[in-house]
N, C-alpha and C positions, 0 to 999 in steps of 0.2 A: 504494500500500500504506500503510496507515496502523496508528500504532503504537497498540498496547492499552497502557495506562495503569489503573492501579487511582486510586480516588476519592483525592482527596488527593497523589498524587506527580508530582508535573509529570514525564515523558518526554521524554526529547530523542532528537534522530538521533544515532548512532552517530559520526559525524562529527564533529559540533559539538561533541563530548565531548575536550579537551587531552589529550598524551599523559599529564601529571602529575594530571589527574581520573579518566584510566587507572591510573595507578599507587595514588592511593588508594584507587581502589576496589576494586584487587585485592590491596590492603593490609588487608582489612578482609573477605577471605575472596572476593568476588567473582570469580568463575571465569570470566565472559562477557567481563571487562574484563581479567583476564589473557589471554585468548584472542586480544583486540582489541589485546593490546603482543607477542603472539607475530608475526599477520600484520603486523605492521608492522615488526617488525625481522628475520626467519628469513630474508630473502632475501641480505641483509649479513651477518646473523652465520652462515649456510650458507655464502657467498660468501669470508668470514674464515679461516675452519676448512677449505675445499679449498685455497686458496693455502697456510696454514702448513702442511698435512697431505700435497698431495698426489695423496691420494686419497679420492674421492668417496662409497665405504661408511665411512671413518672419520671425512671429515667429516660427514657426514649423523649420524653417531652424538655425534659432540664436539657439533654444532649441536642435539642434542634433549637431550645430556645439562647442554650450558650453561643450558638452558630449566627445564628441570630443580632445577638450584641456583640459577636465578635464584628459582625459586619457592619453594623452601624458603628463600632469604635474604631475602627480599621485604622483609620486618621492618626489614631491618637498611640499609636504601636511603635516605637520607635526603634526597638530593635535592638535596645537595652539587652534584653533576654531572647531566648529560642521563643520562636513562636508560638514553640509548643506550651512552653513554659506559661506564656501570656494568655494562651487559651485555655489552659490548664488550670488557672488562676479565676478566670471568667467562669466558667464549669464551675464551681469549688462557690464563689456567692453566688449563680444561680440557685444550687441546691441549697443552699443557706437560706436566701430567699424564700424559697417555694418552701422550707420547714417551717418558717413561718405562718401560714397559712392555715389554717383551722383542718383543712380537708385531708392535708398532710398525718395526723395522728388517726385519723380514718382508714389509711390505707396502710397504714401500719398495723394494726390492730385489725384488718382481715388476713394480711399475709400472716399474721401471728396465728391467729384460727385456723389457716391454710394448712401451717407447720403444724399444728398438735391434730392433726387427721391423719397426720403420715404415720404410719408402723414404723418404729425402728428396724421390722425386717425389711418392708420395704425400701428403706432407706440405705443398707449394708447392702455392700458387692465387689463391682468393679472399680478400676480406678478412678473415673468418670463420676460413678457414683459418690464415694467420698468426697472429688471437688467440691457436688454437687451439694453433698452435708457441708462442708466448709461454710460453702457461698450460704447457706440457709442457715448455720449456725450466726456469718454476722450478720445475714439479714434481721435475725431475732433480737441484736442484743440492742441495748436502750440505746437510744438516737444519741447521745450527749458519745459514747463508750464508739459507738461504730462511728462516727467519726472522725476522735480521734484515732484508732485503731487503724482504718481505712488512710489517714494521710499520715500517720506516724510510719506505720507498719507495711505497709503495700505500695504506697507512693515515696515512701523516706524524707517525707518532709522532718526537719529538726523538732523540737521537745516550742521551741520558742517561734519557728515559724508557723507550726500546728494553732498553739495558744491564740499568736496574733491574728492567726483566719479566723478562727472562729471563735476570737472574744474573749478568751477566758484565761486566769492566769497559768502561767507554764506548771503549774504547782497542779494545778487541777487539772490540766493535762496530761501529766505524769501518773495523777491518780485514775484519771478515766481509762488510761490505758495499761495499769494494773486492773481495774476491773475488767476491760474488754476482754483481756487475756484467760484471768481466771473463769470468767463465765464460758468463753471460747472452749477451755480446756474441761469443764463440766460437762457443758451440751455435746464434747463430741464423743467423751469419755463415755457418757450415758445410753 
């Protein structure tokens, strides 16, 4: 397949294009090179937004709505950081955000009822399976615990980067995430 080119503008492959000749180009209104920093980060920042969330319609919603404000902030990215990072960051107060929200502890609290219907035999297996308890062990644990858990533990943010995302002192970060652990190490033990 060969690329169409107008006279005068050199074309390249999609590839050879850096994610930051990505970013300026969708700094500069280009939608195809937005498009091309969406498939490259949505499976991480999809992946970010179920572990803090939970649950997979709201993540799927924080991960289109983070895409969202990544593109109306586009402007303002200056490339301080990876991109990833900046999106990453975006993702991380969405979900912050949308916890706020009254509906939020609603959909918590059916995914919890979801988990106490499963048999523990049907939950034992494969390797697959186990993930599978993992991912449902932090989806149960208390929202304050699986968050820091999720950006301490899985994403490796610092003890004092954790804190400052989500507000609280690094002290009670430290503590939220001696509880995430021990309730983790209950629920899978169980």
């Amino acid at each position: 397949m060969t690329a169409v080119s107008k006279p005068g503008v050199k074309s390249e492959p999609a590839e050879a294009i850096t994610e930051m000749e990505q970013v300026r180009r969708a700094q500069q209104g280009d939608v195809a090179a937005y498009e091309a920093l969406y498939r490259m980060h949505i499976g991480r920042i999809y992946a970010l937004c179920l572990r803090m969330t939970g649950n997979r319609a709201t993540a799927e919603d924080c991960a289109q709505d983070a895409f969202i404000r990544a593109w109306r902030k586009l402007a303002q990215f200056r490339g301080t950081s990876a991109f990833g990072t900046w999106l990453h960051r975006i993702a991380i107060n969405e979900v912050l955000t949308r916890r706020r929200s009254a509906g939020r502890e609603r959909a918590h609290m059916e995914l919890v009822d979801n988990e106490q219907q499963i048999t523990r035999a049907e939950r034992r297996g494969n390797a697959n399976e186990h993930r599978l308890d993992l991912e449902q062990a932090i989806a149960a644990l208390p929202e304050g615990a699986r968050h820091v858990f999720v950006m301490h533990s899985v994403y490796g943010y610092s003890h004092e980067e954790t804190a400052g995302t989500l507000g609280v002192a690094v002290g009670t970060c430290k503590a939220q995430l001696h509880r995430a652990r021990k309730l983790l190490r209950a629920n899978l033990d169980a």
